[in-house]
DOTORDO-418593 format. One record per residue: x, y, z of N, C-alpha, C, O in turn; residue number from 1; residue in three letters. Coordinates in steps of 0.02 Angstrom, whole numbers, plus 32768, in hexadecimal, padded with zeros to 4 digits. Each point is the difference from the previous one (the first is absolute). Example, Ala and Ser with C-alpha at 12.3 -4.5 7.8 and 13.67 -1.06 7.14 Angstrom:
REM DOTORDO-418593
8294	7EE4	8186	7FD3	803B	8000	802D	803C	8000	8034	7FFF	8021	1	ALA;
7FBA	8036	7FBB	802A	803B	8003	7FD9	8037	8025	8019	8037	8008	2	SER;
END
This chain:
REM DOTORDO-418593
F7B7	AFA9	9AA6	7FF6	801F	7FBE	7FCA	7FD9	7FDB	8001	7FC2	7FFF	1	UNK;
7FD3	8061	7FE5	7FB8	7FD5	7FD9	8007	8028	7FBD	7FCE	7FF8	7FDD	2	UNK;
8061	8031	8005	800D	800F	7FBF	804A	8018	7FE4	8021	8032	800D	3	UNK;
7FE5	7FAC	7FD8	8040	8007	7FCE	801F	804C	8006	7FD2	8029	8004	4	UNK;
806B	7FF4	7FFD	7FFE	803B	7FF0	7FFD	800B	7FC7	8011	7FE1	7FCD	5	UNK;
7FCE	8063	8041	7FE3	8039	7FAC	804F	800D	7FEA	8001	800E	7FC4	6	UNK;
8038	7FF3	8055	803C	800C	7FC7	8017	7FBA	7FE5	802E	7FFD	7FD7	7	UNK;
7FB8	7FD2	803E	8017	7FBB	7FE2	7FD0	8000	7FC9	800D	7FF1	7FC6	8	UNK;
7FB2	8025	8055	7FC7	7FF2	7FD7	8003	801B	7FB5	7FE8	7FE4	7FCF	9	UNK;
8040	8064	8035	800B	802A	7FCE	802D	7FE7	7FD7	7FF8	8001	7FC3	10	UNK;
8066	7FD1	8070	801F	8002	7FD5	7FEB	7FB5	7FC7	801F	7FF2	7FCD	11	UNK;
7FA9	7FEA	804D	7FED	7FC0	7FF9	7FF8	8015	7FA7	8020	7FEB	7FD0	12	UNK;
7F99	8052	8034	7FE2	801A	7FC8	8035	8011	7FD4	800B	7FDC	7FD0	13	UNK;
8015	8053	803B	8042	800F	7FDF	8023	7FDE	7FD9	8012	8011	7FC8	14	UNK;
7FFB	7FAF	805D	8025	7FB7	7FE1	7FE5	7FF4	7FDA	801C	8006	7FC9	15	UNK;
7FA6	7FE4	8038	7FD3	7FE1	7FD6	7FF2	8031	7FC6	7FF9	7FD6	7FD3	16	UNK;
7FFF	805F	8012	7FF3	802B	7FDD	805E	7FF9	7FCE	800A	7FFF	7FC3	17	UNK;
801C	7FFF	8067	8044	7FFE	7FE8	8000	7FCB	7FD4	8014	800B	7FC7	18	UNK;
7FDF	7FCE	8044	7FF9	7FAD	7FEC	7FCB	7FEB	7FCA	8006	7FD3	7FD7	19	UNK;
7FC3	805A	8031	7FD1	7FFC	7FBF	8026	803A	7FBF	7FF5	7FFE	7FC3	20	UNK;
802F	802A	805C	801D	802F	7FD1	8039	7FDC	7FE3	800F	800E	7FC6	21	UNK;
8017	7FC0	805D	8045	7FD8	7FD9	7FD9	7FD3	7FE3	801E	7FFB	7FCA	22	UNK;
7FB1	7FDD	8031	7FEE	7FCD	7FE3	7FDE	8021	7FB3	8008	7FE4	7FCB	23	UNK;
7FD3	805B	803D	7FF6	8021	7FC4	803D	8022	7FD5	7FF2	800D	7FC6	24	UNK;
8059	8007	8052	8033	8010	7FE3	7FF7	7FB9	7FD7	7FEA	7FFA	7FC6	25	UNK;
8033	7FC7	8070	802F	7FD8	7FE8	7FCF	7FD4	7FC0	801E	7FD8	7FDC	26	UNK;
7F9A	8034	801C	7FE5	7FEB	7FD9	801A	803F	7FAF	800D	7FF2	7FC6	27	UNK;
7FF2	8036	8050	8015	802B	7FC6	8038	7FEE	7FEB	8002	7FE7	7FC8	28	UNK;
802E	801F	8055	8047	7FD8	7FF8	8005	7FCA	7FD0	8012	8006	7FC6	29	UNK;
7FDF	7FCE	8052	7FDD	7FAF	7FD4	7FE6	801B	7FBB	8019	7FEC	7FCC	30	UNK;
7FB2	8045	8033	7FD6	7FFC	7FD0	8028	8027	7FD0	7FF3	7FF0	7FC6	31	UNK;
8033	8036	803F	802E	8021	7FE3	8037	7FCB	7FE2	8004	7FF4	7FC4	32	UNK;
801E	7FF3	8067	8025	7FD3	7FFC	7FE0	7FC2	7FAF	8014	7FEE	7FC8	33	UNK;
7FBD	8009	805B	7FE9	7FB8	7FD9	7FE4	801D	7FB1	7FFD	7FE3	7FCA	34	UNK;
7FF3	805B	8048	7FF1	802E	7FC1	8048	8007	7FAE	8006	801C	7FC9	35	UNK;
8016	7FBF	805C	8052	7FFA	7FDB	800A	7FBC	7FE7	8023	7FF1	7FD0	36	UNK;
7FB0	7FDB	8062	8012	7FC4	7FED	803C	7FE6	8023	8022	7FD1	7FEF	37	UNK;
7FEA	8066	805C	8035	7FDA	8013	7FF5	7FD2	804A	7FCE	8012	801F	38	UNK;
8056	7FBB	7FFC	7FD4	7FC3	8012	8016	802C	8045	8035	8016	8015	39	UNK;
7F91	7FEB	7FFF	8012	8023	8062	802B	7FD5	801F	8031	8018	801D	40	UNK;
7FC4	7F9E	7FE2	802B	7FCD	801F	8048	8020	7FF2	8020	800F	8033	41	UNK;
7FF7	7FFB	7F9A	804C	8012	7FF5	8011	8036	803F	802E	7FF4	8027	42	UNK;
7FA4	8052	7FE1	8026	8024	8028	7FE3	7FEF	804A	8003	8028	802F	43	UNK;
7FDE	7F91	7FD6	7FFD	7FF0	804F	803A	7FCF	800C	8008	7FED	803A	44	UNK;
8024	7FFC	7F96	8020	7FBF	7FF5	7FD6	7FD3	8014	801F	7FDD	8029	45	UNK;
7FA0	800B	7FCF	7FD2	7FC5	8000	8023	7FCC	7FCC	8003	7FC4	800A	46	UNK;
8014	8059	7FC3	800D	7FEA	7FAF	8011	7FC0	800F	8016	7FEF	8037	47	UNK;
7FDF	7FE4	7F91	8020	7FA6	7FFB	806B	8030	7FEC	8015	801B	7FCD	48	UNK;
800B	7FDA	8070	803B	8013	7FF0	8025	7FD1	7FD3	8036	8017	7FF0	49	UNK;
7FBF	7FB8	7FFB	803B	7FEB	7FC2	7FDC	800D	7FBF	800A	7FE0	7FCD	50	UNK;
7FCA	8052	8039	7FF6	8036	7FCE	8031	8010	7FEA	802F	8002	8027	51	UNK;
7FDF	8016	7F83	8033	8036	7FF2	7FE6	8045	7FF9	8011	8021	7FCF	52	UNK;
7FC6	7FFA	805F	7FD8	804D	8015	801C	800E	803B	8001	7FD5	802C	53	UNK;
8015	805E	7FDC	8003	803B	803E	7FD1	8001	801C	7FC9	7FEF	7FEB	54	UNK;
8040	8021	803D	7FF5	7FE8	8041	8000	804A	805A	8031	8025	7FFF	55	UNK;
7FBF	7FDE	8015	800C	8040	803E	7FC6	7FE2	8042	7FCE	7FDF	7FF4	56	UNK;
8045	8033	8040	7FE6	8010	802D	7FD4	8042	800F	7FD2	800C	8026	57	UNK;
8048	800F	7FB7	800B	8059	8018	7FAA	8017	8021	7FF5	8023	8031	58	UNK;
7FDE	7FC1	7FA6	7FAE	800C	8008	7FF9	7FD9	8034	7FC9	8008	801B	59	UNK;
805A	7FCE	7FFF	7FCE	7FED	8053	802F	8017	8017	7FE5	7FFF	8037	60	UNK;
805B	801F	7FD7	8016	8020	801F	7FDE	8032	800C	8002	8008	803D	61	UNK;
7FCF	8031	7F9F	7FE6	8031	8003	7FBC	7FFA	801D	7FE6	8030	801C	62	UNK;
7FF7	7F8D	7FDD	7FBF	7FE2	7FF5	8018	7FFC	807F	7FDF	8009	8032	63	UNK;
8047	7FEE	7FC6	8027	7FD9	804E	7FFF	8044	802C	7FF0	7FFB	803C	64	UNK;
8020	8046	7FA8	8017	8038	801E	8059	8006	8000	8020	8028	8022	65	UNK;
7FFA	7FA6	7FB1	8037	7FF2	800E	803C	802F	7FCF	8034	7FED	7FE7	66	UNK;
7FA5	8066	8018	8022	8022	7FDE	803E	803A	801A	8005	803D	7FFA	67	UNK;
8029	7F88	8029	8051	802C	7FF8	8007	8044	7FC9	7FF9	803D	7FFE	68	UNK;
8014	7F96	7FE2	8016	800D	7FB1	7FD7	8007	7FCC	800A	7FDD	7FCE	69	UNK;
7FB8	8056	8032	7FCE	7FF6	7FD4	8013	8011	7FBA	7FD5	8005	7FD4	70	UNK;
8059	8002	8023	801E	802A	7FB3	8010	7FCA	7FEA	7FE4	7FEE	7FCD	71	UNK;
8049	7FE9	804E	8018	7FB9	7FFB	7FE2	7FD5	7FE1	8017	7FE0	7FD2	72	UNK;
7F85	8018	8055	7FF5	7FCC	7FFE	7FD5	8022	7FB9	7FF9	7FDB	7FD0	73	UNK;
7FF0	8066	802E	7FE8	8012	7FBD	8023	7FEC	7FBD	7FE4	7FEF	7FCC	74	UNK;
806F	8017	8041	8024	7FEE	7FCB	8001	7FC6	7FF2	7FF8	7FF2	7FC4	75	UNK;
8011	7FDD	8065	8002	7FAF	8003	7FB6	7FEC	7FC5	8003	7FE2	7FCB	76	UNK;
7FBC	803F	805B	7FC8	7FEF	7FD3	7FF4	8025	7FBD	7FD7	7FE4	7FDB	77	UNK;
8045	8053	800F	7FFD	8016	7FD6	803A	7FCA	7FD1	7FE5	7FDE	7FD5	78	UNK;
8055	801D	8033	8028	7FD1	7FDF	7FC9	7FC2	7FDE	7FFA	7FF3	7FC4	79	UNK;
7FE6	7FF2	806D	7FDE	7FB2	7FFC	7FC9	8010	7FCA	7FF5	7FE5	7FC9	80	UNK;
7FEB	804F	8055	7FCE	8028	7FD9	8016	801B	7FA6	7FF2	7FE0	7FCD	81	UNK;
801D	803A	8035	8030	7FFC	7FA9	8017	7FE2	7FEF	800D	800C	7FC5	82	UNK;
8014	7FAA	805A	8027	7FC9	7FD2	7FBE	7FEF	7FE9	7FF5	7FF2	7FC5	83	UNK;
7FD7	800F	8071	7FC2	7FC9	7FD7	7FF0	8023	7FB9	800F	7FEB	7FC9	84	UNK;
7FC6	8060	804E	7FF3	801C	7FD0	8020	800D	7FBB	7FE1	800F	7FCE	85	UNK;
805B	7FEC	8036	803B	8006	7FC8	8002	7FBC	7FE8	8025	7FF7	7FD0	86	UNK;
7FB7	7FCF	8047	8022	7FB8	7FED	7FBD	7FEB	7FDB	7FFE	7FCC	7FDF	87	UNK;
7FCC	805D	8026	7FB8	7FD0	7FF7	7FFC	800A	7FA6	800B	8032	7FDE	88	UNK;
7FE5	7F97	8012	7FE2	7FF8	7FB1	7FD9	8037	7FDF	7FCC	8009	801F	89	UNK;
803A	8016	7FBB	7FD0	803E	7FE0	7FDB	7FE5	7FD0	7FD9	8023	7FE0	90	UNK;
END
């Protein structure tokens, strides 16, 4: 064999096109997100935990492919997501 196959080759392109398309969601995501003032770290649980802030996983769960339960992990970040917004100084 002196060339790759054309259906690897295709599903190669495919991937890659998939992958420039999640990296442009997950930038929207963020920008949305941060558009609130709320700290992305919280819904990656990056956060300094002896914080008194909430806290979730739920966004690298999703960020992972690791969506069982995607309703779940929407609710988890929406929770984290409105304590901030509800808590910030006006």
């Amino acid at each position: 064999m002196n060339k790759m196959p054309e259906e690897l080759r295709k599903a190669l392109k495919s991937y890659a096109k998939a992958q420039i398309r999640t990296r442009q969601l997950y930038r929207q995501v963020v920008e949305e997100i941060e558009r609130y003032n709320v700290p992305i770290d919280n819904l990656l649980a990056c956060a300094n935990t002896s914080a008194d802030f909430p806290q979730t996983e739920a966004l690298a769960y999703i960020n992972n492919g690791e969506c069982d339960n995607l309703q779940e992990l929407i609710e988890d970040i929406e929770e984290v997501f409105l304590w901030f917004v509800n808590n910030q100084d006006s």
